[in-house]
N, C-alpha and C positions, 0 to 999 in steps of 0.2 A: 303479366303478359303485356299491357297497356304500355309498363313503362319498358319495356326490350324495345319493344315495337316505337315508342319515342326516338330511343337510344340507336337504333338501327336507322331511325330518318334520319338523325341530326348524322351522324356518321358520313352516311350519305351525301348529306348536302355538304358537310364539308371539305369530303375529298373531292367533288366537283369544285367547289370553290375552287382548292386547292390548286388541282388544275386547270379551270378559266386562270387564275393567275400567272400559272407559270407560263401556260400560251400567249397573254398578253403583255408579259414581262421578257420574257424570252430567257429565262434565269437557268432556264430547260431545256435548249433546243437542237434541234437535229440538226447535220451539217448540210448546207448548201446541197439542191441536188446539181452536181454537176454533168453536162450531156454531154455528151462524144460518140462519132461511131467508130471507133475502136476501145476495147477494155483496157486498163493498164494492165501489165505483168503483176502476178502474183508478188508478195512481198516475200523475202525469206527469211521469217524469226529465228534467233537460237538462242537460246540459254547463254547467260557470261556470267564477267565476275564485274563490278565497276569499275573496272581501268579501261581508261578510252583508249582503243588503239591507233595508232597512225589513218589519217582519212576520214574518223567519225567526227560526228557532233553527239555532245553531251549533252544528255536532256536529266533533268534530277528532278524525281517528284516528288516533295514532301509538303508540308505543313504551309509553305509557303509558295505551294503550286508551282509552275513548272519551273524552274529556272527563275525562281522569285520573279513567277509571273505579279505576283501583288502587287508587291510595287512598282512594276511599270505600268499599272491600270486595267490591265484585265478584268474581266473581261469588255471591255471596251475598248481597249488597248493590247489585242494577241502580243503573247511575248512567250517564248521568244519567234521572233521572226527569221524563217529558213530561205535563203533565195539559192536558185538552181536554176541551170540551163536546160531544157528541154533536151533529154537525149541522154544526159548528165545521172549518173549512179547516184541514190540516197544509203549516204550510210548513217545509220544513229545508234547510240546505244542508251538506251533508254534504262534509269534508274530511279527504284524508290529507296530514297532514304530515310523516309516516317520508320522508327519503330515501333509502331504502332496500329495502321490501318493500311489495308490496301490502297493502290490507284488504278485506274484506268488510262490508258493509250491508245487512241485512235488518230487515223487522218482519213480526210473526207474524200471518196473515190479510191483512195489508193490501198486505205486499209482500214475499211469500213468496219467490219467485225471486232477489230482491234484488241486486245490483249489485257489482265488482269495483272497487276504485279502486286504481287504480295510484300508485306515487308521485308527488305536486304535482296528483295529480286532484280534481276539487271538482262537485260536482253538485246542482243545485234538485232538491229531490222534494215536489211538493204531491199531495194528497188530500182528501177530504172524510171524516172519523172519523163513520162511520153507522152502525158496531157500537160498542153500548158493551160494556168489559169492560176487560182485564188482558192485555198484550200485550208479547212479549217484541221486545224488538230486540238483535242479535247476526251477530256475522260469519260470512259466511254461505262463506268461506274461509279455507284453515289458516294460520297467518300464527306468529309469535314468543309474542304476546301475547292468541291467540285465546282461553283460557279467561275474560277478564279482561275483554273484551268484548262485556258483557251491559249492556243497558239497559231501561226500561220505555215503554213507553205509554198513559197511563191514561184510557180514554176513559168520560165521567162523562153517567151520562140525566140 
């Protein structure tokens, strides 16, 4: 009993650790909250295949996060970086090519809840960018390479 009762402190103190760390590292964090008073439009997801079609932007998540976010320094360095006119339609079509582990897809305000892609998943997401501002995109599930996929989207008045 003695030693559970150990085993359950140490536990304890280490998932606090754990997270004091990620708060103070940020290796973990939520995106920006950004204010408006008005909402943006709903996004509208659908199911695809991964051929980009005319108008989208290709976003590929695998191993080497979004669009080899790695190596352009992510997360320190969002990559890839989306710029867009205010007023201006987003269209993406967002794929995982890991055969092997899910990812996550989110962007900050605009599609917060964000979406799950399982492995050979691929998905249109368009919206209308009616907040301008600095908007983080990132997976919105824990995955191998989840620090490393960070992205932007820069929506310009």
């Amino acid at each position: 009993m003695i030693h559970l009762r150990k085993l359950l402190i140490t536990a304890s103190a280490l998932t606090l650790s754990i997270a004091l760390i990620i708060l103070a590292t940020g290796v973990i964090s939520l995106p920006p909250n950004q204010s408006s008073s008005s909402a943006p439009p709903a996004a509208t997801v659908t199911k695809s295949t991964c051929e980009r079609p005319p108008g989208f932007i290709l976003i590929v998540a695998d191993l080497s996060g979004y669009n080899d976010s790695i190596s352009h320094g992510a997360p320190v360095n969002p990559w890839p970086v989306i710029h867009v006119h205010q007023g201006n339609a987003v269209r993406l079509l967002v794929c995982n090519s890991d055969p092997t582990q899910p990812h996550g897809f989110a962007i900050g305000t605009y599609m917060d809840t964000g979406l799950a892609l399982m492995p050979g998943d691929a998905y249109r997401i368009t919206f209308t960018a009616t907040i301008p501002g600095t908007f983080v995109i990132y997976c919105n599930i824990f995955c191998t390479v989840h620090i490393f996929m960070r992205a932007q989207l820069v929506v310009s008045s």
